[in-house]
N, C-alpha and C positions, 0 to 999 in steps of 0.2 A: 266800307259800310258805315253808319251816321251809329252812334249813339242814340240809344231810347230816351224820350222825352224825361221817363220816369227816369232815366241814372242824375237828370239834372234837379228834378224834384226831389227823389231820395238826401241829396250830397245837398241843397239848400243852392244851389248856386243858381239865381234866377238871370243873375246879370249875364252871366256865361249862354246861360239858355237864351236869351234875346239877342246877343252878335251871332249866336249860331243860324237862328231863324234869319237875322239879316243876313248873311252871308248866302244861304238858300235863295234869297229872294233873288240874290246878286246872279248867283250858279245855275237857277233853273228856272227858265221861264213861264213855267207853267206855276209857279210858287204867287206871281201876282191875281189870279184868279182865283187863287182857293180863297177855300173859306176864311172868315178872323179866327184868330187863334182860341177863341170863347168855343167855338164848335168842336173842337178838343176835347174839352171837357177841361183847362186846366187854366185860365184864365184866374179864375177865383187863389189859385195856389200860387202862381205868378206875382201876382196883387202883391200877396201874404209876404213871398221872397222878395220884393223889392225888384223886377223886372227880371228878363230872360237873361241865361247863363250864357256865358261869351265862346262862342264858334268854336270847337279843335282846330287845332295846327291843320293844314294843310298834307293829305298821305300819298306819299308818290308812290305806294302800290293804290290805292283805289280810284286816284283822280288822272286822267292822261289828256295831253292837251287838245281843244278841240280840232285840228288839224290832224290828229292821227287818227281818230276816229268816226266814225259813220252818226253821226247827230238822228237821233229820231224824232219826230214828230211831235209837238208839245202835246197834242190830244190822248195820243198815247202813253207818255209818260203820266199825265194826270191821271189818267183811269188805272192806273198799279199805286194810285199815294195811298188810296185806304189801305191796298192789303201789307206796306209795308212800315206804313204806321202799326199796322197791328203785331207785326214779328218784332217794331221795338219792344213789347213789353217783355220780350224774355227775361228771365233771370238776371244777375247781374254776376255771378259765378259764373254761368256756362258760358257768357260772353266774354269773361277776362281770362278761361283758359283758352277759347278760341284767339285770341286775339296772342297772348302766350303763345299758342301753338303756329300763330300763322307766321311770328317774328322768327320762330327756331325751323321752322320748315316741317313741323311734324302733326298728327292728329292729334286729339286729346289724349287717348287711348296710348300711345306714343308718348306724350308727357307722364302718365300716369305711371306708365315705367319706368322712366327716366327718373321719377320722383325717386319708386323703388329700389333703380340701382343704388343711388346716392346713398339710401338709408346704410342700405347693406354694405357698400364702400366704409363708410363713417364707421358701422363695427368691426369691418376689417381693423381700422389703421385703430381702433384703439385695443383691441385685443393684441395687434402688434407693439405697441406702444409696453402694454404690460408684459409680455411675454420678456421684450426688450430689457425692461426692467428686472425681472426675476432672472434672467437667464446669466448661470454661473460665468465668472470671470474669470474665464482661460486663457491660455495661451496657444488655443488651438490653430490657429494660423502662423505659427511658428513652427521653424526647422524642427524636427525629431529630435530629439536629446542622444548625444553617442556617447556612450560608456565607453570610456579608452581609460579606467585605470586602471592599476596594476593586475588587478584579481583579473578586471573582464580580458584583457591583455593574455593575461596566462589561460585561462579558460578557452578562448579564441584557438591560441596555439595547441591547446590538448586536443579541442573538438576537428581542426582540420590535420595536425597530424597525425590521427586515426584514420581518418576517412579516406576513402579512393574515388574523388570524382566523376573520375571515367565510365566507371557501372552507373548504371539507373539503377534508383533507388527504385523502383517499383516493378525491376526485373528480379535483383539481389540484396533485397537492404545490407543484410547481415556485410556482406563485400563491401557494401556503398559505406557504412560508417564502423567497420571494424578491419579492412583490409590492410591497412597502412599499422592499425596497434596491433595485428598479429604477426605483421615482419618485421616491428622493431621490439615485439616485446615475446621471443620465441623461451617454448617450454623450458624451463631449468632443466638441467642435468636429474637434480633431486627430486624434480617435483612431476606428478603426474597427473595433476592438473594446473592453472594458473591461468588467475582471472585478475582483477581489480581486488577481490576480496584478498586472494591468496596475498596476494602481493602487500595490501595494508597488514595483514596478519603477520606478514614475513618482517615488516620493516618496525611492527609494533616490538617482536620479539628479539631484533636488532638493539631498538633503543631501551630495551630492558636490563638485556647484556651489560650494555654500555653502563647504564645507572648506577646495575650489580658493580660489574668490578672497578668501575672508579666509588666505591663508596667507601667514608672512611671507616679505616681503622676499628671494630668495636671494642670494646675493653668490656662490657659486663657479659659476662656468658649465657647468662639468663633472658638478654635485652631480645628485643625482635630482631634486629639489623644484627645480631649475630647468629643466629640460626639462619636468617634468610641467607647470608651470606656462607656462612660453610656449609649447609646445606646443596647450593650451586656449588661450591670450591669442589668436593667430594665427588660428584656428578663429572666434573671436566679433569679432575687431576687421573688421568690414564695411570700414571705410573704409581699410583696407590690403592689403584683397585687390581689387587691380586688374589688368584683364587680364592674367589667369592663363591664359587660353584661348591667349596667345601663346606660351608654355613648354609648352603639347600640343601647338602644329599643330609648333614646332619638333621636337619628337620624333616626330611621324609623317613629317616633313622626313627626318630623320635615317633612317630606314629608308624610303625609297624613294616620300614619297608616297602619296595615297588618291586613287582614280579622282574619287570625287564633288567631290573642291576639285579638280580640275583639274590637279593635281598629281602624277601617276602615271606612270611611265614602263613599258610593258608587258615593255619588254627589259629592263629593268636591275634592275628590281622583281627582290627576293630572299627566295622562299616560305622556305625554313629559318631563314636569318638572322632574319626578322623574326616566326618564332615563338619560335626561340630567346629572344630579347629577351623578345616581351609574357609568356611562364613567367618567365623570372630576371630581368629587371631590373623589370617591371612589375606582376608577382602577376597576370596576367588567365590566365584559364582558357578558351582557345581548342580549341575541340572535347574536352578532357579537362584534366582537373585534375592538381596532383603536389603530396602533400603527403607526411608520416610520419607512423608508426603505432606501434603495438606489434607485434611480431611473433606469427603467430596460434600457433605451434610453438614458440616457445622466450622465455619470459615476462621474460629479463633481457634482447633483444635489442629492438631498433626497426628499419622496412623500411620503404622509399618504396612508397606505392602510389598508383597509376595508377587511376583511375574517369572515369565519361563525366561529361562536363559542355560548357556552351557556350552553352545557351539564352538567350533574353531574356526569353520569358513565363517565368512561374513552374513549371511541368510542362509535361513535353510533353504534354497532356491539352488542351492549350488550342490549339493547331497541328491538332487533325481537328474544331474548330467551325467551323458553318459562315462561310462570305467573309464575310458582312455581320453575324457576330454582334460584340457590341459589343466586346468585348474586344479582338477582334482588329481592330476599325476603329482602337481606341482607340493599340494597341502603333504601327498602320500611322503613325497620324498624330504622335508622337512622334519613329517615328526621322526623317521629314521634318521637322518643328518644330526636332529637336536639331543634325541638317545644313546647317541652313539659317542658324543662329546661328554658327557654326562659317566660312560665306561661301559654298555650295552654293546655286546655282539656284533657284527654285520647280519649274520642270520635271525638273533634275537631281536632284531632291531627293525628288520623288512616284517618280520612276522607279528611286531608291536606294531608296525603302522597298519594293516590292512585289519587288524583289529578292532585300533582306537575309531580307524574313520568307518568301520560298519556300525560300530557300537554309536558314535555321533550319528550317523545316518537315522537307526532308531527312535534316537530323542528327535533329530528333525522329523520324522513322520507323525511326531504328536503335537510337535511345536505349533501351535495355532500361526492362520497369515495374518500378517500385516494389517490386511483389511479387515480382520476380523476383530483385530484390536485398538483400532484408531477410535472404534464410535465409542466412548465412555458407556453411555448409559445401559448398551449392551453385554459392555466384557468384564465390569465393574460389580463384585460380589463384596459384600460386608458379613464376614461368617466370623464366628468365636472362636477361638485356638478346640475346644472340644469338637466342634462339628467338623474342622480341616483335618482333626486328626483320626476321626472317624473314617473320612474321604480318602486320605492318602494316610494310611495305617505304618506306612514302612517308614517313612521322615519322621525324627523325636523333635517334634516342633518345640515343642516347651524348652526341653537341651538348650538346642539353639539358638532360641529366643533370649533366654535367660543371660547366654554366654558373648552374646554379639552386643548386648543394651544389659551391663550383670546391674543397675543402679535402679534400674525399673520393675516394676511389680509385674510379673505376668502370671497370671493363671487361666483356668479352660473358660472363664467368661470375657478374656479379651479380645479385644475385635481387633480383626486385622483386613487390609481392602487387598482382595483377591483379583487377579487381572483374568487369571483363566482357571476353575477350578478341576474342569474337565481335564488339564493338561496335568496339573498335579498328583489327580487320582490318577492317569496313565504311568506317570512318571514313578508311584509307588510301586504300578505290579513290577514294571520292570526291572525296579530294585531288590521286589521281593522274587523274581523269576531269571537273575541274573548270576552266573558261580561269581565268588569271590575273586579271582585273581583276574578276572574281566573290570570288576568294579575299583577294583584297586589299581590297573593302571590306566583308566579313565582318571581316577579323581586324582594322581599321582602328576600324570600329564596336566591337567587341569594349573598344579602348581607349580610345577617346571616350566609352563607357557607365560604364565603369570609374569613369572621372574625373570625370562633369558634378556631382558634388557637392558638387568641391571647387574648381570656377572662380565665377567672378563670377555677381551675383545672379541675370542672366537665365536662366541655363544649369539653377542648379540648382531655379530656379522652373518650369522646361519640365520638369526630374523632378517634382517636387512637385504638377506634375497630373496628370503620368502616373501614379503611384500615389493619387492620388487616385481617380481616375478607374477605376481596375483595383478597389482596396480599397472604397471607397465613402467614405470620409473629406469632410469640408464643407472643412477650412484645412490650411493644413500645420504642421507639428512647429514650434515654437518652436524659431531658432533656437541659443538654448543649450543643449536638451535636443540637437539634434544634431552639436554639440560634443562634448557628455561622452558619448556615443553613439560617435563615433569615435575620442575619448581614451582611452576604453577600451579600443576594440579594441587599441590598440599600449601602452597603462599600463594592460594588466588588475592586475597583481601591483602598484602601483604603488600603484592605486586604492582594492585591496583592503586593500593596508595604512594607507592614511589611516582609510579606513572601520570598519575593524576595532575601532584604536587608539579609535575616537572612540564604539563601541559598551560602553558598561560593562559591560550586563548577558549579553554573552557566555558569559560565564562560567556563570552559572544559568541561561541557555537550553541549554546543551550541556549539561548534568545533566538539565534537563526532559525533554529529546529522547531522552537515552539509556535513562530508568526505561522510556518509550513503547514505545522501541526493541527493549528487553529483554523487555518483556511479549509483543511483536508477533513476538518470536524464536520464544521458547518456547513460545507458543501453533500459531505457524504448523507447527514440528516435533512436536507432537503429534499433530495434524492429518495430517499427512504420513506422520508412522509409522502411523496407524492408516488412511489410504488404501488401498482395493481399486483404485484406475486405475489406479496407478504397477505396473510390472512389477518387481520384486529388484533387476534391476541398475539400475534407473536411479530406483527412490527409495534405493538406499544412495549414487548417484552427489548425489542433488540433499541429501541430509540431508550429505552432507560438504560439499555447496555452502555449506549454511547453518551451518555449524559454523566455517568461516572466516567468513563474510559479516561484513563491518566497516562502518562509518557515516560519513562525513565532516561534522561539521559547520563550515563555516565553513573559512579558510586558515587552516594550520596553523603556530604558533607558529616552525617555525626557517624557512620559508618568507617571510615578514613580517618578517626578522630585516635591517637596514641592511645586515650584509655579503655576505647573499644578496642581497639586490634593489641593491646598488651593482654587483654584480660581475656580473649578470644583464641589467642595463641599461647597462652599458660600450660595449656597439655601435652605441646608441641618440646618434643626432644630432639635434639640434631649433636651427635659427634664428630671430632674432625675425621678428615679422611675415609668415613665407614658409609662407603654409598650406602650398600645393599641394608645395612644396618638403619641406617637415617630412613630407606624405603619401608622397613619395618613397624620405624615410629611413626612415619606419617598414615601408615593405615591403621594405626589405631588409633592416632589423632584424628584420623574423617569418621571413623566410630564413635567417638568420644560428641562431635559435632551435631550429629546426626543425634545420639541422645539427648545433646541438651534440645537438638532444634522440637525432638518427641515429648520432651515433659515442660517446655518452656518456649512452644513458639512466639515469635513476633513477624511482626507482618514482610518484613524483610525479605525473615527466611523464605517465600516461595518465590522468590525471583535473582536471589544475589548472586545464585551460581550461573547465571543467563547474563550474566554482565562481561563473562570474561570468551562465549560465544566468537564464533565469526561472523554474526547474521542477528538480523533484526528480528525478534522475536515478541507472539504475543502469548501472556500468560492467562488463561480462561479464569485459573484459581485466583486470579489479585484481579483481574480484569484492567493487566497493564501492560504497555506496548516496552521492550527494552531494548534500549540503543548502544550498548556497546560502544566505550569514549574513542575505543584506535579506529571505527569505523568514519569518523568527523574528521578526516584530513583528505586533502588532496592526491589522486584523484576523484575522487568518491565525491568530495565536500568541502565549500568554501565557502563561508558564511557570505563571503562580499560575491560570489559568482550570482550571474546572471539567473534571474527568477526560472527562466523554460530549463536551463540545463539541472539547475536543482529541483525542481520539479519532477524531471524527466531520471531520474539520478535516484537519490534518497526521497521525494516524492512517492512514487511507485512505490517502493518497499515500504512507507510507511501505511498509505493508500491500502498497498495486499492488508496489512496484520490489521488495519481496521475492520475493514472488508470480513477478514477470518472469524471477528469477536462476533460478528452479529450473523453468520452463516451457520451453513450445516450442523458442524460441531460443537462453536466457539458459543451458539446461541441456546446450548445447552447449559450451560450455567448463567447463573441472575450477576447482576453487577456486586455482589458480592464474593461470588467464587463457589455457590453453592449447585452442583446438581440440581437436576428437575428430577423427578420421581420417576420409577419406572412407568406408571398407568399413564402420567403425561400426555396429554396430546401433541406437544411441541415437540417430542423428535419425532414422531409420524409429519407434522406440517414442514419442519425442516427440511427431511427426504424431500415430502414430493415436493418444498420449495421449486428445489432443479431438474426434477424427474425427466419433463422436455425437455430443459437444456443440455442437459445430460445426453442424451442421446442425439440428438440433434446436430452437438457440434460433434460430437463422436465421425457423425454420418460424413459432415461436411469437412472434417480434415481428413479424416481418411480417403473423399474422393479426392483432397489434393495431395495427397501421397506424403504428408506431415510427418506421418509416422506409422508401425502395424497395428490394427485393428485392438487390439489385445493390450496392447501398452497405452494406447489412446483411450481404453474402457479406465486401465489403472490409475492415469492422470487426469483425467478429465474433471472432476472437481476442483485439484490446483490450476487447472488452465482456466476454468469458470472467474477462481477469484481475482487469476492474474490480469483475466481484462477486466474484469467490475476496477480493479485496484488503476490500471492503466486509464481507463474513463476518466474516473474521480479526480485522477491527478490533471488530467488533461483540459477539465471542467474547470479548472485554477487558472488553467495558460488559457485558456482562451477568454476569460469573463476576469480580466486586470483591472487594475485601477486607470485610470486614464494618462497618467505618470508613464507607467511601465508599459501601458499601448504604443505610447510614444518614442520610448525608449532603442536604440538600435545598437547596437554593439559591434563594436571597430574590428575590423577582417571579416564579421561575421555579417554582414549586410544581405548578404544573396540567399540568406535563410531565413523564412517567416519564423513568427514566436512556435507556433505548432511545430513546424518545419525542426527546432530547434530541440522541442523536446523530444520529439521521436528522434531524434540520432542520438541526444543523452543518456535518453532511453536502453538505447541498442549499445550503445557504450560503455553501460554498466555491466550491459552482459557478456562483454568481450570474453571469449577464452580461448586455452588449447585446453583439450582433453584426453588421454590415452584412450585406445578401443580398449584397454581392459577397466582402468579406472571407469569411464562409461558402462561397460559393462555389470561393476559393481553396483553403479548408480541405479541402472534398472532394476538393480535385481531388490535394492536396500530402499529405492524413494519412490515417491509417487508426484514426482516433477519430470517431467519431458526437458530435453537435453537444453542449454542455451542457447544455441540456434534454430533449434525447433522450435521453441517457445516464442520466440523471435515473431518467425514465421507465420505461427499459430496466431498470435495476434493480429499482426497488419492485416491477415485474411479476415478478421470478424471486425476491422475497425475500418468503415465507411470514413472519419474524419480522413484516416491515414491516406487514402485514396484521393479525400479532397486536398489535404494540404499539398501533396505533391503531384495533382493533379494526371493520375495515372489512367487513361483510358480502360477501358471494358477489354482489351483483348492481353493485357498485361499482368505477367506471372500473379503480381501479389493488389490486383484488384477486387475486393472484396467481394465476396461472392454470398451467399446464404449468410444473414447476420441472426443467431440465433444463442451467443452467449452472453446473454445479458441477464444477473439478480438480482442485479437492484435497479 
């Protein structure tokens, strides 16, 4: 098709336009008859440009030679020049996209597209270009990083030789990752239970031993290191603890006499006096305990509190089994066996036991439960020595008071925290409805029970089958372990500071513990601010819980300090060879302690006695998590092991005590350690916090036969924290740094990081247990066994299901997920 007249007039090219019109003249015959080019209309413009514009090139799409085509008629072709003169004037755009479009094969409409892709191309590549630019420089197409040193090495070999392969994990976990550590690590003779804990516990008190008797020499008799040391000396030397049993009957002499030796005077016998004494001079805890606290109102003061106590079995739970279950034949036959060593009858002695244990039964039917006294805000009374003694008329509180703390002021405006006062007022009528020679060898037993562990060997072998016998144990504790057993109790700080000193890598275990700790913070507060359970006030109350929440690991540097623990242990008396004697002084040395901690708290005192524990522990009063230093070694803990196994390990337990502080209970006191008020609305929000989950998961382990309905109402709170605490930690293993995604660990390759911490997991919780030690555990906790608990979890944890990819018809696939609080 010809270019328009006008594209030549437009562009100035007049010459172009005159070879063009010559070439026409040449190409189309009918061109010598037209008109002169003045009939155009463009003649005058022509002129102006200096003659016609020169012909286009020649278009092998528009011109084909006259032999391949049909020639028409010159007549005819001249009668179509006007009307194609007149389509030259089109635009001179829409002719140069057509002519565009005819070169590319496309319409305009099609170019115009075509434009479009391009643009859109062109901000592809530079949006890639930048992205290119920012995008962090990794090593992401590089091999995995494999941990093959020594820790992951050793870690490797604990986690497979526990495990039993051959089970599925999502038929048996507990077999799948504990099967192989229960037949290389079978129940001790001694012990009647044995877990991971038991075992650091056992090896802690091992290297105690060791410290004790290689230590040197003391020469000043006054110095610490020689009380701690004959103190222990005295405890193991057998062959100089002789008739010690004559220095008790003298002190039950001394107060009045015990019906069952023959010895009892009904007139002269003195019920006050001689409770007086067995609280203050003797530590026995006759129908109720008195020890100090923290104040639950005001976090810089300390307050004596008053709670029930008295028993001999372990709960009062075991006082409504029936007469002839074993337990209770078991307790019967004891306290006649221990009467009887002491100089009692056989018949005085059968007719003292069916006595003492009706009369304990008594006090168990007022003893408040368990549950009654775990919620503070409920069981927790602040009354004056006046008003308790109103309540309970028959206890000389004042006496008492006076003679347990003689350095402290008490009178009837003193405040004391009462745990149950309804039990108190019970516990007087029956003092005051009781004859005398009933009450007298109750609280006579009370101090002969006290004592049988620290007379001669026969005495404390008649204990040593009584719990046997109760626990299900085969021998008893090796002697030296029950040395440094009760060494400790009176050289806890003592102990801790040899142990400490003798620990090097302290130091890189408190750094390991803290990275944990820190991750387990900031994850659990994430978690919590984006919580729907928590109502306004009381997730801003528990997010400022965790905003203080601090960590103890291990006794703290000015605590361990020689002028602290000389000045500490200054009240502390120890003679050689005189067990029973040294046991004498060390309880009025925890008397003495206990005073100062009453009229000179520091912030210490609520948590230093939680250091020498077996278990990770959170204190609501300090609002601090304590770690226990023997608990930081292998297997438990290795700073350099792999992130999921520590996670899955000491993770977890740290996870729960968080978890605790800002729950049910634990969210009862402010980040300073203070109580909320009774009117409070935060413990009504706390409850119903769980109220559905509470029952829910109740529903949902019970239908899988977990546990009985009844025990599962009792633990189900701890099972709540145990998975909130199992999530949180699990929220760590799976959302890593890109390092440690990377990371694979040598032997251990056929187990993802999840995959790794659920068997760490289940590894901590290894145990054996006796049916009767279990049985006490029911009767005393409100924690479901360690393989239930096991269990109980992987059932409400969907990830567990995912990691190990466990179908729908398989034992331990997640079925109703309904224990979640946070």
């Amino acid at each position: 098709m010809d270019l328009p007249i006008q594209h030549y007039k437009e562009n100035g090219a007049e010459e172009q336009l005159q070879q063009s019109l010559a070439m026409r003249t040449e190409w189309e015959p009918c061109l010598a008859h037209h008109p002169p080019l003045q009939s155009f209309g463009c003649d005058a413009e022509l002129a102006e440009r200096g003659g016609p514009p020169p012909p286009p090139p020649p278009s092998k799409r528009r011109f084909r030679s006259p032999t391949s085509r049909n020639k028409p008629n010159d007549s005819a072709m001249c009668a179509t020049m006007d009307d194609r003169h007149g389509k030259m004037r089109e635009t001179l755009m829409e002719r140069q996209v057509q002519k565009a479009g005819g070169l590319l094969g496309v319409t305009s409409r099609g170019l115009l597209i075509l434009g479009l892709l391009l643009v859109f191309i062109l901000i592809l590549l530079v949006i890639i270009v930048v992205l290119a630019a920012l995008w962090p420089r990794t090593k992401a197409q590089e091999a995995p990083k494999v941990c093959d040193t020594p820790a992951c090495l050793r870690a490797a070999a604990q986690v497979i030789g526990s495990m039993e392969n051959h089970t599925s994990p999502c038929t048996n976990f507990w077999n799948y990752a504990c099967h192989s550590w229960l037949v290389s690590n079978p129940l001790p003779p001694w012990a009647s239970k044995w877990s991971i804990r038991e075992e650091l516990a056992h090896r802690a008190h091992e290297e105690m031993r060791k410290l004790i008797e290689t230590m040197p020499h003391p020469t000043r008799v006054d110095s610490l290191s020689w009380k701690l040391k004959y103190f222990y000396e005295s405890c193991t030397a057998l062959e100089h603890i002789v008739v010690p049993e004559q220095k008790l009957i003298r002190v039950i002499d001394q107060m009045g006499g015990w019906g069952v030796l023959r010895s009892f005077s009904v007139y002269s016998w003195n019920f006050r006096m001689v409770l007086r004494r067995l609280h203050a001079e003797y530590g026995v805890n006759a129908f109720f305990r008195v020890d100090v606290v923290a104040h639950p109102n005001f976090p810089d003061k300390s307050i004596v509190r008053i709670s029930p106590d008295g028993l001999g079995l372990p709960d009062r739970n075991y006082y409504y089994r029936e007469p002839d279950h074993a337990t209770i034949n078991t307790y019967k036959v004891f306290l006649k066996d221990a009467v009887q060593l002491l100089g009692a009858t056989s018949l005085e002695a059968t007719k003292f036991a069916e006595e003492v244990f009706h009369f304990e039964k008594r006090i168990a039917e007022l003893t408040p439960n368990t549950e009654d006294i775990i919620n503070p805000v409920k069981s927790i009374q602040i009354l004056n020595v006046a008003d308790l003694q109103r309540q309970s008329f028959s206890i000389p509180w004042l006496e008492i008071l006076r003679a347990i703390y003689p350095t402290t002021v008490f009178d009837d405006s003193t405040e004391l925290l009462i745990t149950s006062p309804d039990y108190l007022k019970d516990i007087s009528s029956i003092v005051s409805s009781s004859d005398r020679s009933t009450l007298n060898n109750y609280l006579m037993w009370r101090l002969a029970h006290n004592y049988l562990p620290y007379l001669s060997r026969e005495f404390w072998e008649v204990l040593d089958i009584h719990k046997r016998d109760t626990l299900g144990a085969k021998e008893s504790v090796d002697r030296w372990e029950m040395c440094i057993v009760t060494t400790q109790k009176y050289f806890r700080l003592a102990m801790g500071s040899i142990y400490s000193k003798n620990n090097v890598a302290l130091k890189d275990s408190r750094n390991g513990v803290a990275i944990i700790y820190e991750s387990l913070k900031n994850g659990l507060a994430s978690s919590l601010s984006g919580s729907s359970l928590y109502s306004p006030s009381l997730r801003s109350r528990a997010l400022e819980k965790l905003t203080t929440l601090t960590v103890q690991v291990g006794y703290p540097e000015q605590v361990l300090a020689s002028s602290y623990l000389d000045d500490f242990y200054t009240a502390m008396s120890v003679q050689v060879n005189d067990f029973l004697g040294n046991i004498l002084y060390g309880v009025h040395f925890l008397r003495k302690v206990e005073e100062r901690i009453l009229l000179n708290p520091l912030p210490e005192h609520k948590w230093l006695a939680f250091l020498s524990k077996d278990t990770i522990t959170y204190i609501p009063e300090s609002n601090r998590i304590i770690i226990p230093e023997h608990l930081l070694l292998p297997p438990f803990y290795n700073v350099n092991y792999p992130q999921p196994i520590l996670l899955g390990s000491l993770g977890v337990q740290l996870a729960v005590a968080m978890v605790a502080s800002i729950s049910q209970h634990g969210v009862l006191y402010d980040g300073h350690g203070v109580l909320i008020d009774r009117e409070s609305t935060i413990g009504n929000d706390s409850l119903s916090l769980t109220a559905n989950q509470r029952k829910c998961l109740v529903d949902a382990l019970h239908q899988k036969k977990v546990d009985d309905e009844d025990f599962l109402k009792r633990t189900v709170f701890e099972t709540l924290v145990q998975l909130a605490g199992v999530r949180q930690a699990l929220k760590v293993v799976t959302n890593p740094s890109i390092e440690q995604r990377r990371t694979e660990y040598k032997a251990l390759e056929f187990l993802t990081h999840p995959q790794l911490f659920f068997v760490a997991y289940a590894q901590s919780m290894c145990s054996h247990t006796t049916a009767k030690h279990r049985d006490m555990e029911r009767s005393t906790t409100f924690r479901l066994g360690d393989e239930e608990m096991l269990r109980a979890t992987m059932l409400q944890m969907p990830e567990f299901t995912e990691a190990f990819m466990c179908n729908s018809s398989s034992l331990l696939h997640h079925g109703k997920v309904c224990g979640r609080i946070i």
